[in-house]
C-alpha positions in Angstrom: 19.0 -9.1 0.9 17.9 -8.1 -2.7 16.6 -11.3 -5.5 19.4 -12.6 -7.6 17.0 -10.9 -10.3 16.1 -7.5 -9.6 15.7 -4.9 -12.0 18.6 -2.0 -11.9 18.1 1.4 -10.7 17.3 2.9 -14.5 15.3 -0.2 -15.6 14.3 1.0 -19.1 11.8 -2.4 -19.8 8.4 -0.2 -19.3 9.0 3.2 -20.9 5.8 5.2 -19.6 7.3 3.8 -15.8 11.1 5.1 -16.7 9.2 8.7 -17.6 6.7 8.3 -14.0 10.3 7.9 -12.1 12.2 10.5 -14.3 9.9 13.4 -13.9 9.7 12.1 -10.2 13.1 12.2 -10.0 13.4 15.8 -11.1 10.6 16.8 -8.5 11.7 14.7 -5.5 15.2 14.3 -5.8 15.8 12.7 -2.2 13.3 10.2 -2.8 13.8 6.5 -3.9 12.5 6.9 -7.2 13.3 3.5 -8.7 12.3 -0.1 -8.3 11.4 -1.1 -5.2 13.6 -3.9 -3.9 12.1 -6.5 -1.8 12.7 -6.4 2.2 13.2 -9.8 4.1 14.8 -12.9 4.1 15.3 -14.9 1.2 14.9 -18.2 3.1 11.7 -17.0 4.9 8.6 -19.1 4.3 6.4 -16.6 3.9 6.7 -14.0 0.8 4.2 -11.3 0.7 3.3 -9.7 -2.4 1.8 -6.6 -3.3 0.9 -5.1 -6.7 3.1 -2.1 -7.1 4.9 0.8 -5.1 3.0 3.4 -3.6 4.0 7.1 -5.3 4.6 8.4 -1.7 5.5 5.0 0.1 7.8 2.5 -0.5 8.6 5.0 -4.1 9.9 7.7 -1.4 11.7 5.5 0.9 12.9 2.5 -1.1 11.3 -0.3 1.1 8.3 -2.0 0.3 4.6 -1.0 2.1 7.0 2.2 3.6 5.5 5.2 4.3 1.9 4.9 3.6 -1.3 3.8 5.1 -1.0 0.5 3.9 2.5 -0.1 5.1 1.1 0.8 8.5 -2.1 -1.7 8.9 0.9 -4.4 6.8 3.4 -4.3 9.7 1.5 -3.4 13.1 -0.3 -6.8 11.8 3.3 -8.5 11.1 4.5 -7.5 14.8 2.1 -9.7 17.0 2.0 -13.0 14.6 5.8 -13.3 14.9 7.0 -11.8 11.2 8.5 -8.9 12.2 10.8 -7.5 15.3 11.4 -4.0 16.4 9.5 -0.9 15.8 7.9 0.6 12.4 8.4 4.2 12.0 7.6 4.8 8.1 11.3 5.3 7.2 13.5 2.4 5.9 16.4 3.0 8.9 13.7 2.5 11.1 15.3 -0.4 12.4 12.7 -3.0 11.8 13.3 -6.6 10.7 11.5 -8.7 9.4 11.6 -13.2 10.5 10.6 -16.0 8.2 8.6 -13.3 6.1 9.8 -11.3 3.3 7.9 -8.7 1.2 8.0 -7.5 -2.6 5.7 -6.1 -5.0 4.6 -7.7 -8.9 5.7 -4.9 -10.2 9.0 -2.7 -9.1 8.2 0.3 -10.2 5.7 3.5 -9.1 2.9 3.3 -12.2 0.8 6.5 -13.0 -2.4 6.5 -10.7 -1.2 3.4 -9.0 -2.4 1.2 -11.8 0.2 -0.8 -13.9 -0.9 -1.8 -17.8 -0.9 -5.2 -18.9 2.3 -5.2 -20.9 3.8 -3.4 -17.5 2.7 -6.4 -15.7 4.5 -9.0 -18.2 7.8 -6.6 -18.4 8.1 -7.1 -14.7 6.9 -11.2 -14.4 10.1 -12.7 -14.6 11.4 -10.3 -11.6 8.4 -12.4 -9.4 9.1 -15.7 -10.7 12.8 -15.4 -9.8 11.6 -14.0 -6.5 9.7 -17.1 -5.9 12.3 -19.8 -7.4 14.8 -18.4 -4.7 13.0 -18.7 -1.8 14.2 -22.6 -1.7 11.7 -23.1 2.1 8.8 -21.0 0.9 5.5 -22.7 1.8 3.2 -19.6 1.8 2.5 -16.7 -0.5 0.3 -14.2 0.3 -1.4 -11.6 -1.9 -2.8 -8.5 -1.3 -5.8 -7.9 -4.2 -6.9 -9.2 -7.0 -4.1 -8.1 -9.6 -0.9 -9.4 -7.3 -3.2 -12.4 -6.5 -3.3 -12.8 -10.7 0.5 -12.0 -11.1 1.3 -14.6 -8.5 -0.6 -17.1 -10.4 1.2 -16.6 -13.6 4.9 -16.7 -11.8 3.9 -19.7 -10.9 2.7 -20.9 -14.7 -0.9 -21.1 -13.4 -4.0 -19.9 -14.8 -6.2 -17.5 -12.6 -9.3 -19.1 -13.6 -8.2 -22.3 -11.9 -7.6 -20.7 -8.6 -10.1 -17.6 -8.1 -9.8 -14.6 -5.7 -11.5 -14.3 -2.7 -10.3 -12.9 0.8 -9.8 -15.2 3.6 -9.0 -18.3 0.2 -6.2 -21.0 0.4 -5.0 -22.6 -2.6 -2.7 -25.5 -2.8 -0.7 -24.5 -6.0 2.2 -27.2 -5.3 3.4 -29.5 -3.0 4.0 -27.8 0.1 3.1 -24.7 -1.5 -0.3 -22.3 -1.1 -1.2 -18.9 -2.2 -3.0 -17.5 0.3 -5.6 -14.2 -0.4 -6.3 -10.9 1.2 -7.5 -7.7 0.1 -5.1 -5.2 0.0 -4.3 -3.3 3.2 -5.3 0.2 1.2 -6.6 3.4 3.0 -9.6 3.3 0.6 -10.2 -0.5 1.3 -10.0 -0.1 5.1 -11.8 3.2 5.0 -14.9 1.7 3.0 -15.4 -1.6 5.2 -14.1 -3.9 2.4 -11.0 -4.9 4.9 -11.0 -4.3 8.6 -7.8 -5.0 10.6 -9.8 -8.0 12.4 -10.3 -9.1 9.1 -6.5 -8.9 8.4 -5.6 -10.7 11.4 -7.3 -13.4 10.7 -5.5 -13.9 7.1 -2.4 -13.9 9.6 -3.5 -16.0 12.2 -4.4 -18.6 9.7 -0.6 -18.4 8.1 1.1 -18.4 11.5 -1.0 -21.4 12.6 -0.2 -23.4 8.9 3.2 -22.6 9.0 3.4 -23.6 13.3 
C-alpha cells in the first residue's frame, strides 16, 4: 500500500536526482528507476526508515532494502522477531510480506554516490512526514544512520541536537511515540565491525519486546 503522499514516477522536485534516474533509465531500462515506494502496512507500528535507495537495490527492483547487502542483513533480521513472513529472495515478487512493520526511505530517489544534498533532503521531507502522519498506530520508528535518524527528527518538527545519534538509543519524541537508532545495515558497516548482526538483533529484540 503506497503513502497518500508519494512522489510520482517523473518527480521533477530534485533536478540533479531526475538526471541520476534519466541517464539510469536509458542504461537499465528494466529497472525501477524512480522513487522508491514504501513496502508494508500503513497501520503497522513499526516504520523503518532508511536514507535513500540503493543504485542497484531497491533503484533496480522498486522495493525498499531489495537487492543489496543491506536488504539481506534488514529482512533475515525481520523474519525471527515476527515483522516479516515468507521468504526473501532479492526480487520484489518474492513473495514476502511484511506484519506490523513497514519500510521507506527519507529520500525516494537513487542520489549520485549514494549521498543526497541538503536541498535533496528538504525536497523530499514532506514525503516522510506524510509517511509518519498516516501511520495512525505507529509507536516506533527506527532509523538506520545518522542522516535518516536526522531526517526523522525533522518530520517530526524536532531538532537533532535535542535527541542525538547513537546505536542501540531510544528517544521518547511523543506520547506513545519513540525513535529508535541503529547503524545502517550497509556492506561497509558490517564489513568494518561498526555493525554486527548480533548487534542488529538486539536493536530488534528491544522493539519486539516494547511493542509486546
Amino acid at each position: 500500500m503506497k503513502s497518500p503522499n508519494t512522489p510520482g514516477r517523473d518527480c521533477s522536485l530534485c533536478p540533479r536526482l531526475a538526471a541520476f534516474r534519466a541517464e539510469w533509465r536509458t542504461r537499465e531500462p528494466a529497472w525501477h528507476n524512480a522513487p522508491v515506494p514504501s513496502f508494508g502496512p500503513l497501520d503497522a507500528r513499526l516504520l523503518i526508515v532508511g536514507l535513500a535507495p540503493g543504485l542497484r537495490g531497491a533503484n533496480r527492483t522498486g522495493r525498499p532494502f531489495t537487492g543489496d547487502w543491506a536488504g539481506d542483513l534488514l529482512y533475515d533480521t525481520l523474519g525471527p522477531y515476527g515483522f516479516a513472513g515468507g521468504t526473501y529472495d532479492r526480487r520484489p515478487d518474492d513473495g514476502l510480506s511484511l506484519t506490523d512493520c513497514r519500510i521507506t526511505n527519507a529520500v525516494r530517489c537513487v542520489p549520485p554516490e549514494n549521498r543526497p544534498t541538503t536541498a535533496e533532503n528538504r525536497a523530499c521531507l514532506p514525503f516522510l512526514t506524510a509517511e509518519i502522519e498516516a501511520m495512525q498506530r505507529l509507536q516506533v520508528i527506527l532509523a538506520l544512520g545518522g542522516l535518516a535518524h536526522g531526517m526523522t527528527l525533522a518530520a517530526l518538527g524536532l531538532r537533532k541536537s535535542a535527541f542525538a545519534f547513537r546505536h542501540g538509543a531510544i528517544h521518547p519524541v511523543a506520547e506513545g511515540l519513540v525513535v529508535a537508532d541503529s547503524y545502517h545495515c550497509s556492506r561497509y558497516n558490517t564489513n568494518t565491525g561498526r555493525l554486527t548482526p548480533e548487534m542488529f538483533r538486539t536493536v530488534f529484540g528491544g522493539i519486539r519486546d516494547r511493542l509486546s
